[in-house]
C-alpha positions as CSV (number, residue, x, y, z in Angstrom):
1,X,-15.5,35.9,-4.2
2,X,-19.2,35.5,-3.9
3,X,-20.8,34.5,0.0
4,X,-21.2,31.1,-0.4
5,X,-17.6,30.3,-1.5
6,X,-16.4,33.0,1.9
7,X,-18.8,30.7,3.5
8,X,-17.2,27.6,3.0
9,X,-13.4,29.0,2.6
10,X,-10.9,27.0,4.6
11,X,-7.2,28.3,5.0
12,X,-6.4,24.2,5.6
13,X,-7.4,23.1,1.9
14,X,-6.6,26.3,0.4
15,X,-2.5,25.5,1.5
16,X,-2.9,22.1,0.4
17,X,-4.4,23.1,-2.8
18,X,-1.6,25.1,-3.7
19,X,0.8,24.0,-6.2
20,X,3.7,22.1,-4.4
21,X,1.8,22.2,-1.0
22,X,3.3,21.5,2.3
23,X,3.4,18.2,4.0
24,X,0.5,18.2,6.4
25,X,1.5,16.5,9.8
26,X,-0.2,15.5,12.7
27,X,-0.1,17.5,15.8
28,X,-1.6,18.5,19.3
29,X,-1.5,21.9,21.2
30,X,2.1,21.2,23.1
31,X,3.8,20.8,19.4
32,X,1.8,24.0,18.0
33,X,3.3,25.9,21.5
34,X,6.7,24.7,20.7
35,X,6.7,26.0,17.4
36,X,5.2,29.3,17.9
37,X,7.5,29.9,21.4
38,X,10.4,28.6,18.7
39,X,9.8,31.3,16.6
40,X,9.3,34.1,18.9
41,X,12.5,33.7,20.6
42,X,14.4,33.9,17.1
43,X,12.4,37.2,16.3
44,X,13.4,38.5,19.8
45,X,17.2,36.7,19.4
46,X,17.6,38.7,16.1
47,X,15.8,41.7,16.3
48,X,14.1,41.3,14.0
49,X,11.0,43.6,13.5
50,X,8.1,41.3,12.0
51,X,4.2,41.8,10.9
52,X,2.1,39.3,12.5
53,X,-1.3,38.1,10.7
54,X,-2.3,35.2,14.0
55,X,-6.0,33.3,14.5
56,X,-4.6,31.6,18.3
57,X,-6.6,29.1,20.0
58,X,-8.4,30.0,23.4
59,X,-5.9,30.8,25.9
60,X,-3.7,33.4,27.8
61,X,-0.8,31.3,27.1
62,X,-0.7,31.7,23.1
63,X,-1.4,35.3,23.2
64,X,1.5,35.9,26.0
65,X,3.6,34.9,23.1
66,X,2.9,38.0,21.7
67,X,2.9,39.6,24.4
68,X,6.5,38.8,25.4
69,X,7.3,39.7,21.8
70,X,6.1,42.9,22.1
71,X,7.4,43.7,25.1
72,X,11.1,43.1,23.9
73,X,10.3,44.7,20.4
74,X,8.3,47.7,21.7
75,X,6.6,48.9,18.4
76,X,8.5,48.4,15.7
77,X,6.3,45.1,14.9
78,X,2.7,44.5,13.7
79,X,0.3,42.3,15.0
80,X,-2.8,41.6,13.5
81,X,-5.2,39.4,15.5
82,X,-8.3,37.9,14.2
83,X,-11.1,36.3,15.7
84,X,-14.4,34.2,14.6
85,X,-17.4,37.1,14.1
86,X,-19.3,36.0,16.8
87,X,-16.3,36.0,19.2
88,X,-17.0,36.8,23.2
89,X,-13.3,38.1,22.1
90,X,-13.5,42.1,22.5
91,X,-10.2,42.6,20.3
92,X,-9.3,41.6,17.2
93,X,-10.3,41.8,13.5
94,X,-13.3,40.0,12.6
95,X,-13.7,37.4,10.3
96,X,-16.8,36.8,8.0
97,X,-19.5,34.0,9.6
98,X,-17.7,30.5,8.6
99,X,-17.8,27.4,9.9
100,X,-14.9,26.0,8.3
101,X,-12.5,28.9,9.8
102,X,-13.7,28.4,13.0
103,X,-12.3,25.4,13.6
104,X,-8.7,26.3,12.0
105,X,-5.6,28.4,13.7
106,X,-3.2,30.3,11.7
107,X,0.3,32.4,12.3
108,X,1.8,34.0,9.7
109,X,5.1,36.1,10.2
110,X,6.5,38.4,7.6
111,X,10.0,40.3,7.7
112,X,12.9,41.4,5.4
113,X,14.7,38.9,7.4
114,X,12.3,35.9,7.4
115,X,8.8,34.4,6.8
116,X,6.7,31.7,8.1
117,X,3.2,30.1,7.7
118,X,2.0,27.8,10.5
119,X,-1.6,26.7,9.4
120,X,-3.8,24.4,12.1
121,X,-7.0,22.4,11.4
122,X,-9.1,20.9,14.8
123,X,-10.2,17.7,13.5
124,X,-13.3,15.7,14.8
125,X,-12.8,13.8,17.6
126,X,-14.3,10.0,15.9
127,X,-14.1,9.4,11.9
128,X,-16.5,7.0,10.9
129,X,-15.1,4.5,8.8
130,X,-17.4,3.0,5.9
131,X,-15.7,0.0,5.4
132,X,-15.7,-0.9,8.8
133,X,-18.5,-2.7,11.1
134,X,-21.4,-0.5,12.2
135,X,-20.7,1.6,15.3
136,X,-17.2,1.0,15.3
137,X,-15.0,4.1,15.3
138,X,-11.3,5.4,15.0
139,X,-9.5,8.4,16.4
140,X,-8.3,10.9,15.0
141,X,-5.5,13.5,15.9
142,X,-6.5,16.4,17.7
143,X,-4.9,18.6,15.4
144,X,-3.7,18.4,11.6
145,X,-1.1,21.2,10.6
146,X,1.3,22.4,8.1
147,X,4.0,25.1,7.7
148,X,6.3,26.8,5.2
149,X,8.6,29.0,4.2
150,X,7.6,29.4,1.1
151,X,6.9,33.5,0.0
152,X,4.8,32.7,-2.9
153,X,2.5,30.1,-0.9
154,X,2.4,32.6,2.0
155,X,1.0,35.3,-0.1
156,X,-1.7,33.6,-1.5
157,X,-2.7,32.2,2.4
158,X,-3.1,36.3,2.6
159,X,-4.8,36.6,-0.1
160,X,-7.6,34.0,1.1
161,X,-7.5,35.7,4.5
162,X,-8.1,38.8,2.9
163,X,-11.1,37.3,1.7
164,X,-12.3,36.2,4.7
165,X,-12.2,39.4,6.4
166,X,-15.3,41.9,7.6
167,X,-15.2,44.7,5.4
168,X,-15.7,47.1,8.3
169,X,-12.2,45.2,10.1
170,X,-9.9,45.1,7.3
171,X,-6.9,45.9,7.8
172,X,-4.6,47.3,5.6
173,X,-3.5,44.3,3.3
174,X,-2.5,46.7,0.3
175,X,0.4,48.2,2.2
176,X,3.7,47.0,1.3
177,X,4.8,44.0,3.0
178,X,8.6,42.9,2.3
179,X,9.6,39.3,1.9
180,X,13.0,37.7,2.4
181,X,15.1,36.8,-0.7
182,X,15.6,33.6,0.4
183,X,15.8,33.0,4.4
184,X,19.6,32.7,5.9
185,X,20.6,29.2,6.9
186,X,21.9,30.3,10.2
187,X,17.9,31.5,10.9
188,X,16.5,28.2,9.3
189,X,19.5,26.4,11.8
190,X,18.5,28.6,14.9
191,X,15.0,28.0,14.6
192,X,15.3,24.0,14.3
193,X,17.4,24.0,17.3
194,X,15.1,26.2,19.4
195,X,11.7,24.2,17.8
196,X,13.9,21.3,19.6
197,X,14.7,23.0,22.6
198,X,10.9,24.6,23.1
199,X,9.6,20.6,22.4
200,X,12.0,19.0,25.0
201,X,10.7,21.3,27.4
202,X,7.2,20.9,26.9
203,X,8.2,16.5,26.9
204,X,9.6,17.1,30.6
205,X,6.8,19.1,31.6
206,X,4.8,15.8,30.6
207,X,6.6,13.6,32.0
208,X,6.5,15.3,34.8
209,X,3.2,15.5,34.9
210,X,2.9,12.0,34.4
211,X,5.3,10.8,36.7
212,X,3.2,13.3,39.5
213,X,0.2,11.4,38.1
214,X,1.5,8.1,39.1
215,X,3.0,9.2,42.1
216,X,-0.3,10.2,43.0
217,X,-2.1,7.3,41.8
218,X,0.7,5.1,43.7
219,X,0.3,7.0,46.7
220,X,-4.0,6.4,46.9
221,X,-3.1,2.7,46.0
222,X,-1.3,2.4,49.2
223,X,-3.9,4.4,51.1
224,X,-6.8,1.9,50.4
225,X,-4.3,-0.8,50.6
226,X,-3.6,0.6,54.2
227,X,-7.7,1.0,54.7
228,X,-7.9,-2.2,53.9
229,X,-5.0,-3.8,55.8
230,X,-7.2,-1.8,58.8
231,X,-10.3,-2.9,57.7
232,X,-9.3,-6.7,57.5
233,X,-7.3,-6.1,60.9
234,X,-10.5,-4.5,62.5
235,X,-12.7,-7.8,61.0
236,X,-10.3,-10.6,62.3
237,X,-10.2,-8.6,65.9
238,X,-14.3,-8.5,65.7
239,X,-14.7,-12.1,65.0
240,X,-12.4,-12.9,67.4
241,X,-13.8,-11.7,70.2
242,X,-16.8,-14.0,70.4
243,X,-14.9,-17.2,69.3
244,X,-12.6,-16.4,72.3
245,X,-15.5,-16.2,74.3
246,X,-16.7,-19.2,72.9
247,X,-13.4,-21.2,73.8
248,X,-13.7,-20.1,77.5
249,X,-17.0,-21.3,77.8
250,X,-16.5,-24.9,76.4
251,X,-13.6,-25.1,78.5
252,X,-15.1,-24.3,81.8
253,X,-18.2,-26.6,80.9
254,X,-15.9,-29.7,80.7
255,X,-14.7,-28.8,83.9
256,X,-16.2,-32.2,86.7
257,X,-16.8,-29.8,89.5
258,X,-19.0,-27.8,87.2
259,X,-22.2,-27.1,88.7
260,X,-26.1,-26.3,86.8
261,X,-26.1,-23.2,87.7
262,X,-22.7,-22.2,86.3
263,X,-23.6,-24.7,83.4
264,X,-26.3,-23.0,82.5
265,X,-24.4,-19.2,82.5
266,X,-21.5,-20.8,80.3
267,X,-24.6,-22.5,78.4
268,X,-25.9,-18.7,78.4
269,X,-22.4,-17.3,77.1
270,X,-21.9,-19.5,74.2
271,X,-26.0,-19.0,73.0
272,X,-25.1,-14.9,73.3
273,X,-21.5,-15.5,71.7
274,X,-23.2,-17.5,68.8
275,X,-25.9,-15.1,68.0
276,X,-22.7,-11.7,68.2
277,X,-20.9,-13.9,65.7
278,X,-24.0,-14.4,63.2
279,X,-24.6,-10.2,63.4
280,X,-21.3,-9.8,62.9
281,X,-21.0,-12.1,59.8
282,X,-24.7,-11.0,58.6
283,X,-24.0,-7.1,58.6
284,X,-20.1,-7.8,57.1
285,X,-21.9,-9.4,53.7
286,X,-24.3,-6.9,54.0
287,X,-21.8,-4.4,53.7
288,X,-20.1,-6.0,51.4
289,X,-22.9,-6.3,48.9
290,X,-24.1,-2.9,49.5
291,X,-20.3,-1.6,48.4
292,X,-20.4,-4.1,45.3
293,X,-23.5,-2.7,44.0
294,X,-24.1,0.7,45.4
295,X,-21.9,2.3,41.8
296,X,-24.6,0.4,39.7
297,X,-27.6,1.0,41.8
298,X,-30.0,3.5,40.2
299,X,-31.4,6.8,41.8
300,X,-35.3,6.8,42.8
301,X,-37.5,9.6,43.5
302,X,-39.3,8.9,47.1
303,X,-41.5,10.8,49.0
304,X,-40.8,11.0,52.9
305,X,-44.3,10.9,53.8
306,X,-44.6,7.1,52.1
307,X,-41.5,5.7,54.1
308,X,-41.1,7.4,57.9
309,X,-45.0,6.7,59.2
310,X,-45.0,3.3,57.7
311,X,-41.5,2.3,60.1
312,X,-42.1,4.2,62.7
313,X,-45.4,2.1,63.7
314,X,-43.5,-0.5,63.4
315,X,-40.9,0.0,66.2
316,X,-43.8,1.5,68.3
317,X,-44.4,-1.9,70.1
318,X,-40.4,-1.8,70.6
319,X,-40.7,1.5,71.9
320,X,-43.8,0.6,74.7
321,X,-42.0,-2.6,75.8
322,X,-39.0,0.1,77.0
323,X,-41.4,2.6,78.0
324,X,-40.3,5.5,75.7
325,X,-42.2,7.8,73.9
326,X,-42.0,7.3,70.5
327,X,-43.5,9.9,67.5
328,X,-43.0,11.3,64.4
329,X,-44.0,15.0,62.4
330,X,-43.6,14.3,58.2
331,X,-45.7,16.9,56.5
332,X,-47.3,15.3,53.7
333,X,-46.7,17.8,50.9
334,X,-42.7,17.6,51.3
335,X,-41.2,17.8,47.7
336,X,-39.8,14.2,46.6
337,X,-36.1,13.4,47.1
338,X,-33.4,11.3,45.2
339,X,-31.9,8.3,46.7
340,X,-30.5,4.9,46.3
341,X,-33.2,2.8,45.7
342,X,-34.7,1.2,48.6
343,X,-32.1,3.1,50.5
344,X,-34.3,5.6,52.2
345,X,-36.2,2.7,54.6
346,X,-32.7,1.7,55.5
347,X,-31.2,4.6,56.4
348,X,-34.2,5.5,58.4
349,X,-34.4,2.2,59.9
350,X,-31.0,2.4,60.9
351,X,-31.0,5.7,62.9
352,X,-34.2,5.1,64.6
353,X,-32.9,1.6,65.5
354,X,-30.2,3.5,67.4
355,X,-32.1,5.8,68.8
356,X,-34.3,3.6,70.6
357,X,-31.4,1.1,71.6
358,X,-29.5,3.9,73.0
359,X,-32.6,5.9,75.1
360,X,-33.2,4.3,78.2
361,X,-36.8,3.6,80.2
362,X,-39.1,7.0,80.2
363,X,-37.2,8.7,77.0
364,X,-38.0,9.9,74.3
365,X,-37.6,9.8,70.4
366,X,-39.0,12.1,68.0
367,X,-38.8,11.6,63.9
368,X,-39.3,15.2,62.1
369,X,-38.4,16.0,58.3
370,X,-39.2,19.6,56.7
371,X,-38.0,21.7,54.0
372,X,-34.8,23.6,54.1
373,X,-33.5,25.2,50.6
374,X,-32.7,22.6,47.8
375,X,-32.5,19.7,51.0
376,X,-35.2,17.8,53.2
377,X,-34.1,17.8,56.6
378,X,-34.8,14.5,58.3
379,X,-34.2,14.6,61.9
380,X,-34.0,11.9,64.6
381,X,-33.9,13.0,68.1
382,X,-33.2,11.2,71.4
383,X,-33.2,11.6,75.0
384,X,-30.5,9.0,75.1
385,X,-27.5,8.5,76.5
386,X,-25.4,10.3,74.2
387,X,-22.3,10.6,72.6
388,X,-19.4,12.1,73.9
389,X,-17.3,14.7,71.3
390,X,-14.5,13.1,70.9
391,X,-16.3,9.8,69.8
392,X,-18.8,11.4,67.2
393,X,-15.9,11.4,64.5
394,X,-16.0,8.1,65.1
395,X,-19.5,6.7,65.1
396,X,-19.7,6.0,60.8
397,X,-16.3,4.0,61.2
398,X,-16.8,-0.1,60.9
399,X,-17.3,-2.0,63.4
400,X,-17.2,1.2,66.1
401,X,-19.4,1.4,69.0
402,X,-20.4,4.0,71.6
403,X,-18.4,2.4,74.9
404,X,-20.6,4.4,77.2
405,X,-23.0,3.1,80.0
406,X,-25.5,0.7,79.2
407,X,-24.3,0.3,75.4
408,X,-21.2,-1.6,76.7
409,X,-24.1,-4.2,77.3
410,X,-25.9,-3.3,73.5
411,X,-25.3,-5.9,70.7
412,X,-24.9,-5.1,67.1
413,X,-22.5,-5.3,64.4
414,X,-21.6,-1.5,64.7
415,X,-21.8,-1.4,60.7
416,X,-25.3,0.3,60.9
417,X,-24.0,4.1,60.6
418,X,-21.6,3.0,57.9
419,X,-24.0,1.7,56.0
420,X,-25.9,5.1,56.3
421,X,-23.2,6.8,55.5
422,X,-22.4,5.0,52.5
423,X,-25.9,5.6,51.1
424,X,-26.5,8.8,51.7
425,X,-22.7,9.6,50.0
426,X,-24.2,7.6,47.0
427,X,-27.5,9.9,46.6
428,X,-25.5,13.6,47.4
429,X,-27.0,13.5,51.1
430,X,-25.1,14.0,54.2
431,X,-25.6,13.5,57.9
432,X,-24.8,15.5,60.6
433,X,-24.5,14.5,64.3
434,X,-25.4,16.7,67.7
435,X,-24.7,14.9,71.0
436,X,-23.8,15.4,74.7
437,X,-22.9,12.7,77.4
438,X,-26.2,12.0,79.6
439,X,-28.6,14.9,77.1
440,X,-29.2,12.6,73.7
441,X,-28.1,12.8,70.3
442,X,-29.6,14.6,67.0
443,X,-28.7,13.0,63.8
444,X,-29.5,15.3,61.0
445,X,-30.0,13.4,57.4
446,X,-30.1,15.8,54.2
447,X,-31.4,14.7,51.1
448,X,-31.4,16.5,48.0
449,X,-35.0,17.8,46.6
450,X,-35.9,16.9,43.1
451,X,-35.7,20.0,41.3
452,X,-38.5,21.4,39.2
């Protein structure tokens, strides 16, 4: 056989080519392990001492196969064990560069006793079907297979492999191979009942698998049905809180014996009740919205040194009117970063927000980014009030709020570190957080560089 046709030889089309071929099934790599652990325990059952011509898929489980058959047959059988030529395989004969054979499987066993041809063919994943509209597409099996008993078929199977062998790997194909007669019905009964066996344990394994699977899948469905019964619970309580303030007010202000003075601090409570229940009800859409679109919001590339100057001058006439100290170091050849698009002004808005709510008269608040491996560090630092340690864990829930001092007296939503949170998880960032009581707090964003 010249190149071309070793080139293009498939052991697939050479079995169906042969007169009275088998019947080619489909199959998938759990039937082609039932049939090949099927086999192997009859060989082991009977003792039977076997030559082995195999082409396995990748996998320690289809060679421990042999493996176990060799252990229990020592070495009165003969494995031969081929692999593509330009295999990261170390063992194995070689067969000749062909791209038709690297996508087939074969395992061939030959004894006095009994004789067997399993051939595999991996199929495309997507067939494209002329006659149907353009683009559209069908699957195919995984696999395509065929075996027989049949000596006369199996020796010309050889025969092709034989072909398809290096020259320097052959192995001895002349020496004198002896076929079965006929194979005994009580092997040909045997093996049916163990191909059973072998498949019913593979179709428990699955459907245990599967029925993990769902358990799994059942068991996250009641976790974010349980986050969300506490996220719902945690909204009603928030919005209750000013309407109940609200009530008290209008009642006490139909009171007759009211007088100005208290009218105008009930006044005072319902004007500061209204305004808590708008920021409540602006950042829960805002959340919202952010969690509806932040899956189909694209990744930008920004540069710190266009975003961080730009905001912080415009909290400094925040920062005079308390008296704090407000500045910021973002060297202007820092690499570019990914993040959500328009994401980086919020989450920098956000932070520094917080740290000039939560830094009292005479503080100070310092905005510093630089390099640090395949991140940007952007740092906000306070002289603030701080956070004690057993509430930092609990500073990017909803709704939560540092209960400490003068932020008892602090408005907001306390959705703002959420938010953060929820962007930076979107981009690959993170955020770290360094706080004592009565010393500040240090929140630590990193943002992943654009690589070169």
């Amino acid at each position: 056989m010249n190149d071309s046709l070793r080139k293009q030889l498939s052991i697939y089309q050479l079995a169906l080519g042969l007169e009275a071929p088998p019947q080619a099934f489909p199959s998938n790599p759990a039937t082609l392990l039932a049939l090949l652990r099927a086999q192997i325990d009859i060989l082991i059952e009977q003792e039977i001492a076997a030559t082995f011509w195999v082409k396995l898929p990748p996998g320690k489980i289809w060679h421990a196969e042999l493996e176990r058959y060799q252990s229990a047959m020592g070495t009165s059988g003969v494995i031969n064990t081929y692999r593509n030529l330009h295999s990261s395989q170390e063992n194995g004969l070689k067969l000749l560069p062909n791209h038709q054979l690297r996508r087939e499987y074969f395992f061939i066993v030959i004894s006095p006793q009994f004789c067997n041809l399993i051939v595999v063919r991996r199929t495309r994943k997507r067939s494209q079907n002329r006659n149907s509209p353009k683009g559209k597409t069908h699957k195919m099996p995984a696999l395509v297979a065929l075996t027989t008993m049949e000596k006369r078929l199996i020796q010309q199977i050889l025969e092709g492999i034989q072909q398809a062998t290096a020259p320097e790997s052959q192995p001895n194909f002349t020496a004198e191979l002896t076929y079965p007669n006929t194979t005994e019905p009580a092997i040909v009964s045997r093996l049916l009942a163990k191909q059973l066996q072998r498949q019913n344990e593979i179709n428990r394994q699955v459907v245990n698998k599967r029925i993990t699977k769902l358990k799994e899948q059942n068991q996250k469905l009641q976790n974010k049905e349980q986050l969300k019964d506490g996220y719902l619970s945690s909204v009603c309580q928030e919005l209750r809180t000013p309407l109940t303030h609200m009530k008290t007010a209008l009642s006490l202000l139909n009171s007759p014996t009211i007088k100005p003075p208290q009218r105008q601090r009930y006044l005072q409570m319902l004007n500061t009740q209204c305004d808590r229940q708008s920021i409540l009800i602006t950042g829960l859409l805002d959340l919202i919205n952010l969690e509806h679109q932040l899956e189909q919001t694209s990744l930008e590339l920004v540069r710190l040194s266009e975003i961080v100057p730009g905001i912080v001058s415009t909290y400094q006439p925040v920062a005079q009117e308390k008296g704090i100290m407000l500045a910021y170091t973002v060297p202007p050849d820092l690499p570019t970063v990914w993040c959500v698009a328009g994401g980086l002004r919020q989450i920098v808005i956000n932070l520094l927000q917080n740290s000039i709510k939560f830094t009292p008269k005479g503080g100070q608040v310092w905005v510093r980014a630089r390099l640090f491996g395949d991140y940007i560090q952007l740092e906000f630092r306070d002289t603030g009030i701080g956070i004690a340690e057993s509430e930092i864990s609990k500073i990017f829930d909803c709704f939560y709020r540092v209960r400490s001092g003068t932020a008892e007296e602090l408005g907001g939503a306390g959705l703002g570190l959420t938010i953060v949170k929820r962007l930076l998880w979107r981009c690959g960032g993170s955020i770290l957080v360094r706080s004592k009581p009565d010393e500040g707090s240090t929140f630590i964003v990193q943002l992943l560089v654009q690589k070169k």
